[in-house]
C-alpha positions in Angstrom: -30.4 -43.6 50.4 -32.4 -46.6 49.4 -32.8 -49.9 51.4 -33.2 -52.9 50.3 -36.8 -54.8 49.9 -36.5 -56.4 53.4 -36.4 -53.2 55.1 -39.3 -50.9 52.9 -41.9 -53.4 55.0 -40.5 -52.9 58.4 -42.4 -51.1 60.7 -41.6 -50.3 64.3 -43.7 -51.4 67.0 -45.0 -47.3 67.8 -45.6 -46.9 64.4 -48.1 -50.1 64.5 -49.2 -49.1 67.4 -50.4 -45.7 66.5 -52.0 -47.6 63.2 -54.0 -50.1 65.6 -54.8 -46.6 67.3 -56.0 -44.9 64.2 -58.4 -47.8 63.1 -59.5 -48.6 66.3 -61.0 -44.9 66.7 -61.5 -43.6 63.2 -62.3 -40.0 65.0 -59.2 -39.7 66.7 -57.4 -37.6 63.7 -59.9 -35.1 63.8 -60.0 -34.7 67.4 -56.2 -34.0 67.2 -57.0 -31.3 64.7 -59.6 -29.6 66.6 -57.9 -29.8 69.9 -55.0 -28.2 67.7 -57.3 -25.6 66.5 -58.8 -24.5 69.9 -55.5 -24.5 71.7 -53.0 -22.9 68.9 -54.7 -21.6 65.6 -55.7 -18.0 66.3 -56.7 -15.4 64.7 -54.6 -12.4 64.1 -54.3 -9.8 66.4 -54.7 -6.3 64.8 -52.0 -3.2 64.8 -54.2 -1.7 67.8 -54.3 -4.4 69.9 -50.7 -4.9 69.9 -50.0 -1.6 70.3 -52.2 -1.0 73.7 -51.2 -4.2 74.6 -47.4 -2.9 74.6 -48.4 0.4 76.4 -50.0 -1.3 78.9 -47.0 -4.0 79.8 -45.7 -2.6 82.9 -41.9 -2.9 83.1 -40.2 -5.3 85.3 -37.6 -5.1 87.5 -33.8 -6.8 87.2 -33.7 -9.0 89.9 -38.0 -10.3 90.6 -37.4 -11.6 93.9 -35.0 -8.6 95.6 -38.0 -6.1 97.1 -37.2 -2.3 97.6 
């Protein structure tokens, strides 16, 4: 779907706020990506590990909050 010329140039006011942003702290971009990185980019877990790790979950009952 193509728009005409008077729309291509439009941008909203978040998107030129997150521009201003950008040049305003040049850095920001790759804090994002390290922040990313410590938080969610991990390295894979090996057959063993998951395997003890599965021994070791202990099972838990239907109903958490009913005591015996």
């Amino acid at each position: 779907m193509k728009f005409s010329k008077q729309f291509s140039l439009y941008q909203s006011e978040a998107t030129q706020f997150i521009n201003g942003l950008k040049e305003a702290n040049p850095q920001l971009e790759q804090k994002q990506r390290d922040g990313r990185a410590l938080l969610w980019d991990k390295e894979p877990i090996d057959l063993e590990t998951q395997r003890r790790n599965r021994e070791a979950r202990v099972q838990q009952q239907a109903y958490v909050y009913h005591s015996k």
